[in-house]
C-alpha positions in Angstrom: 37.0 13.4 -17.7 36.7 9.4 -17.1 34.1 7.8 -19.3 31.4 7.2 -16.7 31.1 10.8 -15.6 30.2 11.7 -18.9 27.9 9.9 -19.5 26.3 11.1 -16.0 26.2 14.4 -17.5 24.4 12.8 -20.4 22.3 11.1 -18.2 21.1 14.1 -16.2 20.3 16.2 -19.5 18.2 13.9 -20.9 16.5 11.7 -17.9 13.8 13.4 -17.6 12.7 13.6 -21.3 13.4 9.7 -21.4 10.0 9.4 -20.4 9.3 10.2 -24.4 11.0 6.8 -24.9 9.1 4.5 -22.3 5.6 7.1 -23.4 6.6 6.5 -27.1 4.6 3.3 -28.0 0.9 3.1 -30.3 -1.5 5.8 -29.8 -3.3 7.7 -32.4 -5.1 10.7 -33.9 -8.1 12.7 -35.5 -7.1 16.2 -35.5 -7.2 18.9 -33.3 -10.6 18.8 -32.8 -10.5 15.2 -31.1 -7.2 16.3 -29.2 -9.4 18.8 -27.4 -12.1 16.4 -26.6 -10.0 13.3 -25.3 -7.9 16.0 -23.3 -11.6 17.8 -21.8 -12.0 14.8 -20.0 -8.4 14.8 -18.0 -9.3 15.8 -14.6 -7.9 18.8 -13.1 -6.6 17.2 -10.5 -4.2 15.2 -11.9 -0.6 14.9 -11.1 0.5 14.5 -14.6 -1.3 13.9 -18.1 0.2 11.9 -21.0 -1.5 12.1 -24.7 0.0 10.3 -27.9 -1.4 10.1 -31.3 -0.7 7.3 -33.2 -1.9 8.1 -36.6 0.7 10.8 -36.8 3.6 9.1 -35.5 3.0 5.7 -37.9 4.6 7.4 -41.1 7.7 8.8 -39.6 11.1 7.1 -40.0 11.9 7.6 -36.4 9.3 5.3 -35.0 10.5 2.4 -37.1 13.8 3.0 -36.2 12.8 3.3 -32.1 10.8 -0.1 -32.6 14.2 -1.6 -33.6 15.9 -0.1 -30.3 13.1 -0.8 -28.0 13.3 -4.6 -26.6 10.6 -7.1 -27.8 7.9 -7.8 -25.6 7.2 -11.3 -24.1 4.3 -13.2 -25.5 1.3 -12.6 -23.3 -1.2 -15.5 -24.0 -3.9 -13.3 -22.0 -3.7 -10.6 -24.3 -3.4 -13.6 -27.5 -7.2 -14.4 -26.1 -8.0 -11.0 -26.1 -7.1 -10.4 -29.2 -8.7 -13.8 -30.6 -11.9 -12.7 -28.9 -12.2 -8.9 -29.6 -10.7 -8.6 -32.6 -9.1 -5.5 -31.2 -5.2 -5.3 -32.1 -4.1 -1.1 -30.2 -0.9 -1.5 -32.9 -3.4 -0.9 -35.8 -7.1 0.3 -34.0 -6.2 2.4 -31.3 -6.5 5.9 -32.4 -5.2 8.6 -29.7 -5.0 8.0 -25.9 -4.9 10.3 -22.9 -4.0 9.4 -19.9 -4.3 11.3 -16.0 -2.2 9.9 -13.0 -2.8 10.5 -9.8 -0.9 10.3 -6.4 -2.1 8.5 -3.4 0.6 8.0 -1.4 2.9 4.8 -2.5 0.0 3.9 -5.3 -0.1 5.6 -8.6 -4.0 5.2 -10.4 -4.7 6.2 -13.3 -7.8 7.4 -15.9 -7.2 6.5 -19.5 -9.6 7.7 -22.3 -8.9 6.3 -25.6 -10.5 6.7 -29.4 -10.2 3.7 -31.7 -12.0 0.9 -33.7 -13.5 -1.3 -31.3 -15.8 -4.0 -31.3 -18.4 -2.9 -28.4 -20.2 -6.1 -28.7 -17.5 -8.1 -28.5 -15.6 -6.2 -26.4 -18.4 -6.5 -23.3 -18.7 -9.8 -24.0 -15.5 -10.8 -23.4 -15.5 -8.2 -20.2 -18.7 -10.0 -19.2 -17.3 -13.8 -19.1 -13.9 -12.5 -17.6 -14.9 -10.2 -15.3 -18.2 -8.4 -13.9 -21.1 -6.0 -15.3 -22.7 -3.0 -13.4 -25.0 -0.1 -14.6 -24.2 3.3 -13.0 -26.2 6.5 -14.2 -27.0 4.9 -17.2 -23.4 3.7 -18.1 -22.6 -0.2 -18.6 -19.6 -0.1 -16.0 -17.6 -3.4 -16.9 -14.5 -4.8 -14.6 -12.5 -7.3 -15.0 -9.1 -8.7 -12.9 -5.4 -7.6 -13.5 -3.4 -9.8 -14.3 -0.9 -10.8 -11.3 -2.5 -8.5 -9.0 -5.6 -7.9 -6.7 -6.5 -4.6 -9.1 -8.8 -4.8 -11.1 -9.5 -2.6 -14.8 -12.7 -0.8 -14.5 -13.8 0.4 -17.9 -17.0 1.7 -19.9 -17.9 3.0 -23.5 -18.0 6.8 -23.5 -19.1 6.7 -27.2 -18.8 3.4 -29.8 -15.2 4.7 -30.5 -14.8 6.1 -27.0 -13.9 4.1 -24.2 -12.4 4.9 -20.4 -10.7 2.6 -18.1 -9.2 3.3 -14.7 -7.6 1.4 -12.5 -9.1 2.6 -9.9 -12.1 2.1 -7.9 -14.2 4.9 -8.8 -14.4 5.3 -12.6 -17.7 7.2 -12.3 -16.0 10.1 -10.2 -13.3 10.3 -12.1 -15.1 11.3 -15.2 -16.5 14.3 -13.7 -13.9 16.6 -14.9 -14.0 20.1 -12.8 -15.6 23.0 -14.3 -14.1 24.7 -18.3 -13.4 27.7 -16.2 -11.7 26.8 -13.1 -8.4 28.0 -12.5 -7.2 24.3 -12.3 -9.1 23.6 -16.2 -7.8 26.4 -17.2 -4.2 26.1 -16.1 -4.0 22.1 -18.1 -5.7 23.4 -21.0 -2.9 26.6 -21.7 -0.2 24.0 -21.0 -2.0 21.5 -23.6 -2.8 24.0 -26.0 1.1 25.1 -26.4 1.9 21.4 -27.2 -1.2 21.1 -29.4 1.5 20.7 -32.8 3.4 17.6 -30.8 1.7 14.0 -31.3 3.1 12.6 -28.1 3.4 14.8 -25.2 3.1 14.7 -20.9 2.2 17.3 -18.7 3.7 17.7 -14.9 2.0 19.1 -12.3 5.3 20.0 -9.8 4.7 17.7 -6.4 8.3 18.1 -4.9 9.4 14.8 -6.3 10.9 15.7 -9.4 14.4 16.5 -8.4 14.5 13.8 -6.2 13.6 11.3 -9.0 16.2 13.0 -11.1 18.7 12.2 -7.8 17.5 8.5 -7.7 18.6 8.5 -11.4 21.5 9.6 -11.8 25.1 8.4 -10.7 26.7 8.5 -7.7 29.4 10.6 -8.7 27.2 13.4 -10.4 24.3 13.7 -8.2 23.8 17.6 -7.9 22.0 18.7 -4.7 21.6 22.6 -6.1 20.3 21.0 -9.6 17.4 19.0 -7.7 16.6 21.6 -5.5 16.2 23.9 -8.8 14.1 21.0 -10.0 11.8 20.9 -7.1 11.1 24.5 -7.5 9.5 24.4 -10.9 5.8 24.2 -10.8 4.8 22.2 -14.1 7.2 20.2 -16.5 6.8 19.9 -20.0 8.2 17.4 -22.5 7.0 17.3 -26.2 8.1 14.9 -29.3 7.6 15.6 -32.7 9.2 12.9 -35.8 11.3 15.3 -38.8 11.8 13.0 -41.2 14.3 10.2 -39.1 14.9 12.2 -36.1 12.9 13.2 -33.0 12.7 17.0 -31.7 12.3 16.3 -28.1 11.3 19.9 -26.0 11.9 19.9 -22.4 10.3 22.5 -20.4 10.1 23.7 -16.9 8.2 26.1 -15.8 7.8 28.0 -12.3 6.6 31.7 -10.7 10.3 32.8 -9.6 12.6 34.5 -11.9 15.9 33.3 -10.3 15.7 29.8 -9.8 14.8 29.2 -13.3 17.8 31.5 -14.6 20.0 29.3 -12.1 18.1 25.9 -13.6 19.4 27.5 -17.1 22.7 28.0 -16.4 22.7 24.7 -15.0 21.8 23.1 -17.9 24.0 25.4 -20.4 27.1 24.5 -18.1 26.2 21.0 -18.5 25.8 20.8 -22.1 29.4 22.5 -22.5 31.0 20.3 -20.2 29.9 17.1 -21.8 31.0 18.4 -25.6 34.3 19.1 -23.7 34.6 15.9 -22.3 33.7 14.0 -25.7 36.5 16.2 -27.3 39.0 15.1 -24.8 42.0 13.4 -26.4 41.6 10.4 -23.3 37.7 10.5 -23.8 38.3 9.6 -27.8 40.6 6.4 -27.0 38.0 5.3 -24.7 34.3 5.9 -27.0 34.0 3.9 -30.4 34.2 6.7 -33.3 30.7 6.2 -34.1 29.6 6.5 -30.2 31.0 9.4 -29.8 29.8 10.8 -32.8 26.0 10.0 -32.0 26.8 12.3 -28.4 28.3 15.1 -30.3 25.2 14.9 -32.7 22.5 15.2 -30.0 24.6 17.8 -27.5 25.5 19.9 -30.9 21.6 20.2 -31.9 20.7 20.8 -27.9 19.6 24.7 -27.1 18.7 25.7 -23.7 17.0 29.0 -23.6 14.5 31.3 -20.9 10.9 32.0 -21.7 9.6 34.9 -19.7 5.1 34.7 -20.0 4.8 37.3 -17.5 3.0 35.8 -14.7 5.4 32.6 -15.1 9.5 31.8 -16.3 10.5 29.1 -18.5 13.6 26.7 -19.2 13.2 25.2 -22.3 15.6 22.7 -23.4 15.5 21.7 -27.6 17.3 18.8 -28.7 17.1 15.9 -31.3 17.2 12.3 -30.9 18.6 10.7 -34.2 19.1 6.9 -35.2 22.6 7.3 -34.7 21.9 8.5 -30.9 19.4 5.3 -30.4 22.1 3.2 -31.7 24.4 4.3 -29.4 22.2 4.0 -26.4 21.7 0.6 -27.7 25.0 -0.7 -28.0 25.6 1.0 -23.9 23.1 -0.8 -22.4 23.9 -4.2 -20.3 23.3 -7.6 -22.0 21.3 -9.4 -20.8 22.5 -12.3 -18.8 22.3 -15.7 -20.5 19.1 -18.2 -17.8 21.5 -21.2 -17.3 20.5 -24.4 -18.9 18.7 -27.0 -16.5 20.8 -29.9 -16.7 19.5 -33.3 -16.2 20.5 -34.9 -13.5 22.9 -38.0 -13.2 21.8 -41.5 -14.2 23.5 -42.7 -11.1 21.2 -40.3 -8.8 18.1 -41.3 -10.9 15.4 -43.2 -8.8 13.1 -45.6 -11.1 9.8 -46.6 -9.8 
C-alpha cells in the first residue's frame, strides 16, 4: 500500500470529525443549566448547530497542546481597536457560544448567541461610532460593516452577559425560535441533550451534501462512490469532543431511518479502519513513515471503535476514537510548508531615475 493511499484512508475516517479541529477554538461555560438556554434559542430550522464551552476546555492538557499545532493568526489591527475600546478579549471573557447556520443557496448565514463578560456600554459605543443604531420591539439592534466585504454584523444584547449577532439581515426573525414542542424543537433538543456531557460539539441536519463534501475531500485515488452515497443517506450527523487528561475523545455519529444503509456505512468504516492498521504494518509502509509517525497512526486507529446503535424509530454509526499529542504532532509535521514571499529587491542603480 503506497504511502499516499494510506493516508486517504486516514483522511476519509477522520474528515468529517476535523471539523472538531477548525470548531475547537475559545468558547465557554456555566453548567447545564446555561447549555440549555443558549441552545433554546437555535432555531429549528437550522442546517447545523455548533456549541463550545470554553470554561471547560481551558484546564485540559489537550487544548494547550492543539494551540501549539494550530497556526498563529495574523495581527488584525481592527480587532487591536476593538479590543482597546471594549475591553473585551473572547480568549479570557467569552463564556459559551452557540452557533445556527443556515443554507441559502451559495451563502451560508449564520445566528450566534454568546454568554460572557462584556462591557454593554462600551461595547454600543464603539458599535455606535463604527457602524449604525436601530430600536426594534424594544431591542437596541446595532450593525456595523465586515471587514473586506459588503456584509455587515447585526448584533443586540439579549441580557448584560447575553448577546446575539447574525450575519444576516434579519436578526429579529431569527430570534424567534419555533415552538418547545414542535417536532423540529424537539428533534435538536434529543440530539443536544445526548451530547449534553461534551464541551464542544455540532449538530447536522442531513441536506444531501455531506457525502459529496466528503468526495471533494478526499484523494483522487480513494474517492468511494458507495461510501458517499451511504453518507447522503444519513439524516443528522453528530460529532462530540471531550479533553481526558492530554487526549481528545472525538465521537462521530450518523444517524438515519433505514436499517441497511447504516449497517453498510458500518462495515465501511470497520473495513477501513483494518485496512489502514494493515497498511501501517506493511514492511514497505515502515521504510517509508518516520517511527514516530507511524506510531501516532497506529495510536489513534488502535483506540478507534466503530459500532451500530439501534433507538428504535432511528439506526446509528458511531465511530469512537482519540486524538493524542503524538497524533497532532504527526499531522503537523505532514502538512506543506509554507512557501517562503520572495524578497523585493531593489532595483539597479543604473535603472534608477533621480529627479
Amino acid at each position: 500500500m503506497s504511502k499516499s493511499r494510506l493516508r486517504g484512508i486516514l483522511l476519509a475516517v477522520l474528515l468529517v470529525g476535523a471539523m472538531v479541529f477548525y470548531a475547537y477554538q475559545r468558547w465557554g461555560h456555566r453548567g447545564p443549566s446555561a447549555l440549555d438556554d443558549v441552545l433554546a434559542e437555535m432555531p429549528a430550522d437550522a442546517s447545523a448547530v455548533l456549541y463550545l464551552d470554553l470554561q471547560a476546555l481551558r484546564p485540559s492538557p489537550f487544548l494547550s497542546e492543539l494551540y501549539k499545532w494550530a497556526p498563529e493568526p495574523k495581527a488584525d489591527p481592527d480587532y487591536a481597536q476593538f479590543l482597546e475600546s471594549t475591553g473585551f478579549n473572547y480568549e479570557r471573557d467569552l463564556n459559551r457560544v452557540s452557533i445556527a447556520f443556515f443554507e441559502h443557496g451559495q451563502e451560508t448565514t449564520l445566528l450566534a448567541v454568546a454568554d460572557g463578560r462584556f462591557d454593554r456600554k462600551k461595547i454600543a459605543a464603539y458599535a455606535r461610532q463604527t457602524g449604525a443604531r436601530e430600536t426594534q420591539a424594544g431591542k437596541e439592534i446595532f450593525s456595523v460593516p465586515l471587514e473586506g466585504s459588503k456584509r455587515r454584523i447585526t448584533f443586540t444584547f439579549l441580557e448584560n452577559d447575553r448577546i446575539a449577532l447574525t450575519n444576516g439581515s434579519h436578526l429579529g426573525s431569527s430570534l424567534s425560535p419555533a415552538p418547545a414542542d414542535s417536532s423540529d424543537a424537539q428533534a435538536w433538543r434529543e440530539r443536544f441533550r445526548r451530547l449534553a456531557g461534551s464541551p464542544v460539539f455540532a449538530v447536522v441536519r442531513q441536506n444531501a451534501r455531506a457525502g459529496t463534501a466528503l468526495g471533494a475531500g478526499t484523494p483522487r485515488g480513494f474517492q468511494s462512490p458507495q461510501l458517499e452515497a451511504l453518507v447522503d443517506r444519513l439524516q443528522w450527523i453528530t460529532v462530540g469532543g471531550k479533553p481526558e487528561a492530554d487526549r481528545l475523545r472525538v465521537v462521530l455519529e450518523g444517524e438515519g431511518s433505514a436499517e441497511a444503509p447504516t449497517r453498510q456505512l458500518a462495515d465501511v468504516i470497520k473495513g477501513l479502519l483494518v485496512l489502514a492498521e494493515a497498511g501501517l504494518s506493511d514492511p514497505k509502509m515502515r521504510g517509508q513513515l518516520q517511527p514516530e509517525v507511524r506510531e501516532a497512526y497506529l495510536e489513534m486507529l488502535k483506540s478507534a471503535e466503530a459500532t451500530e446503535i439501534d433507538r428504535g424509530d432511528t439506526k446509528s454509526v458511531r465511530l469512537i476514537f482519540d486524538l493524542t499529542p503524538k497524533f497532532l504532532e504527526a499531522a503537523r509535521a505532514a502538512m506543506p510548508a509554507r512557501p517562503v514571499a520572495p524578497q523585493n529587491k531593489a532595483p539597479s542603480n543604473k535603472n534608477t531615475i533621480r529627479n
